[in-house]
C-alpha positions in Angstrom: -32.3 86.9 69.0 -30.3 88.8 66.3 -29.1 92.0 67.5 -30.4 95.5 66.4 -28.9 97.0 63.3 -27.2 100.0 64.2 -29.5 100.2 68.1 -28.4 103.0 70.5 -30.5 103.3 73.5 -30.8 107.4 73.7 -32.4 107.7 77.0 -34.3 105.1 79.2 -37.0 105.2 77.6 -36.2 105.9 73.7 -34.4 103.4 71.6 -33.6 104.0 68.2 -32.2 101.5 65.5 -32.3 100.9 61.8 -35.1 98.4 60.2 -36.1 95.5 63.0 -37.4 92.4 61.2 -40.5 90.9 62.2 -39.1 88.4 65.1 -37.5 91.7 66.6 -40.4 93.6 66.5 -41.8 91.1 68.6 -38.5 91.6 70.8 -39.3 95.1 71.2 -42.6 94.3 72.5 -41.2 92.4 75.1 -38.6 94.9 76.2 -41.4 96.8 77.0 -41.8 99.4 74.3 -45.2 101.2 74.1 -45.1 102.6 71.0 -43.0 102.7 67.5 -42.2 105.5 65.4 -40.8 104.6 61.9 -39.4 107.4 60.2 -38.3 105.3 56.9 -40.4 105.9 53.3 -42.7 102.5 52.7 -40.1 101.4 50.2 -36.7 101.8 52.2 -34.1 98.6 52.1 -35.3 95.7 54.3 -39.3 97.3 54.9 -41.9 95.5 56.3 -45.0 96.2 54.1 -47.1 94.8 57.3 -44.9 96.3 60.0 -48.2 98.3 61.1 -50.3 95.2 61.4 -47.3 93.2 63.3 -46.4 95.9 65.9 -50.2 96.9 66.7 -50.6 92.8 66.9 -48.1 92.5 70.0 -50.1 95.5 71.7 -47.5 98.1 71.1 -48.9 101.3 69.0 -47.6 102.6 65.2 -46.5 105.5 63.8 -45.1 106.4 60.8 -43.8 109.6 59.6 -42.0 109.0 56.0 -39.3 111.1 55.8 -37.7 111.1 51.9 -33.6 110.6 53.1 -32.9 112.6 49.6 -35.6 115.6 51.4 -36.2 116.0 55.2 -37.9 119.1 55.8 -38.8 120.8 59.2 -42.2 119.6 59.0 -41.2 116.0 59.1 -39.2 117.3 62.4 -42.5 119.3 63.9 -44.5 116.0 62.9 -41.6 113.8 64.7 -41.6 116.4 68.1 -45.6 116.6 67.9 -45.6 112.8 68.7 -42.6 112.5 70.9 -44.7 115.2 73.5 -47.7 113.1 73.0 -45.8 110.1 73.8 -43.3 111.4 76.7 -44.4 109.2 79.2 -44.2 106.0 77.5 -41.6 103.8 76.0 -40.6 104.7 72.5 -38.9 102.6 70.1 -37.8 104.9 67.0 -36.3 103.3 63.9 -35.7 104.1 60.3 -33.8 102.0 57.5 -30.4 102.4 59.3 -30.9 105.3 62.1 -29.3 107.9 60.3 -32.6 110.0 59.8 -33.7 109.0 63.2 -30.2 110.0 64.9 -30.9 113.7 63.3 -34.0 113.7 64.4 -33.5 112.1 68.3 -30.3 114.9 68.1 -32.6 117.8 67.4 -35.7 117.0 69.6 -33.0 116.1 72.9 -31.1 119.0 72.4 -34.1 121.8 71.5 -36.9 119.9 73.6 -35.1 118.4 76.5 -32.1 120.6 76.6 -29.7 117.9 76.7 -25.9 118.9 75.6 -24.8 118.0 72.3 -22.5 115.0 73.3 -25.3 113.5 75.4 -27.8 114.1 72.6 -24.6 112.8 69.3 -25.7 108.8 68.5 -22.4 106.6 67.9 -24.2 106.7 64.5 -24.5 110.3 64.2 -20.9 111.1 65.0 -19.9 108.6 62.3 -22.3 110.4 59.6 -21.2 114.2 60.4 -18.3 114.4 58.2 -19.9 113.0 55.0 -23.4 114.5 55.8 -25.2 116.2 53.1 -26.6 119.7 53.0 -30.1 119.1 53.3 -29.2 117.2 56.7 -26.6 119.3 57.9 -30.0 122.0 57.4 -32.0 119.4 59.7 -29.8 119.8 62.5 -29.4 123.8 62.1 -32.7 124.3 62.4 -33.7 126.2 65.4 -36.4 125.7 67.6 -38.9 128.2 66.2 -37.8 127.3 62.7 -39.2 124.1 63.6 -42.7 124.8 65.4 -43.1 128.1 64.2 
């Protein structure tokens, strides 16, 4: 099986990675996964139009919050934390066209929601992305909690 773009496991049970193809979907599945969030726009490089119908077909359920990578907002965020808490006791596979978007979001939601420490909560991906990250991401990940939910 070909290997995950970008995949960083961020806590036992939430993977993230860029887009799977369809034969790694069904690799997903098999790992055990419950449930995938896709936080890529329907037209992001390498989408599935059917990924829906092919990860609700091996049993696992879909979500998909598009978030525009040119305009994240903090209601994509409080959309993204919503259905984190609703799935916290489940496995959670999290993807997006390459994992930036979802190492923001995974960065924010284990630091303000679980309390975890920066460095536990910075994907390989992330730290890469920091220094050439635009303003309206760098305004992702300065959002505080209650700028978020409130």
């Amino acid at each position: 099986m070909e290997e995950l773009l970008n995949f960083y496991q961020s806590t036992a049970n939430i993977g993230t990675s860029g887009q799977p193809s369809a034969a790694q979907i069904a690799q997903i599945a098999s790992e055990g996964y419950a449930s995938v969030i896709n936080l890529a726009v329907a037209d992001s490089d390498n989408a599935i139009a059917e990924e829906g119908s092919l990860v609700t077909s091996t049993g696992m359920s879909y979500f998909h919050i598009p978030v525009p990578f040119e305009a994240p907002t903090p209601a994509h965020l409080k959309t993204f934390f919503g259905l984190m808490a609703l799935l916290e006791n489940e496995k959670v596979f999290v993807h997006c066209a390459v994992n930036a978007r979802v190492s923001a979001f995974m960065y924010q939601y284990l630091t303000l929601k679980k309390g975890l420490a920066p460095e536990q909560a910075t994907s390989p991906l992330l730290k890469l992305w920091l220094p050439k990250m635009d303003d309206a991401w760098k305004s992702i990940l300065a959002l505080s909690l209650g700028e978020i939910e409130g």
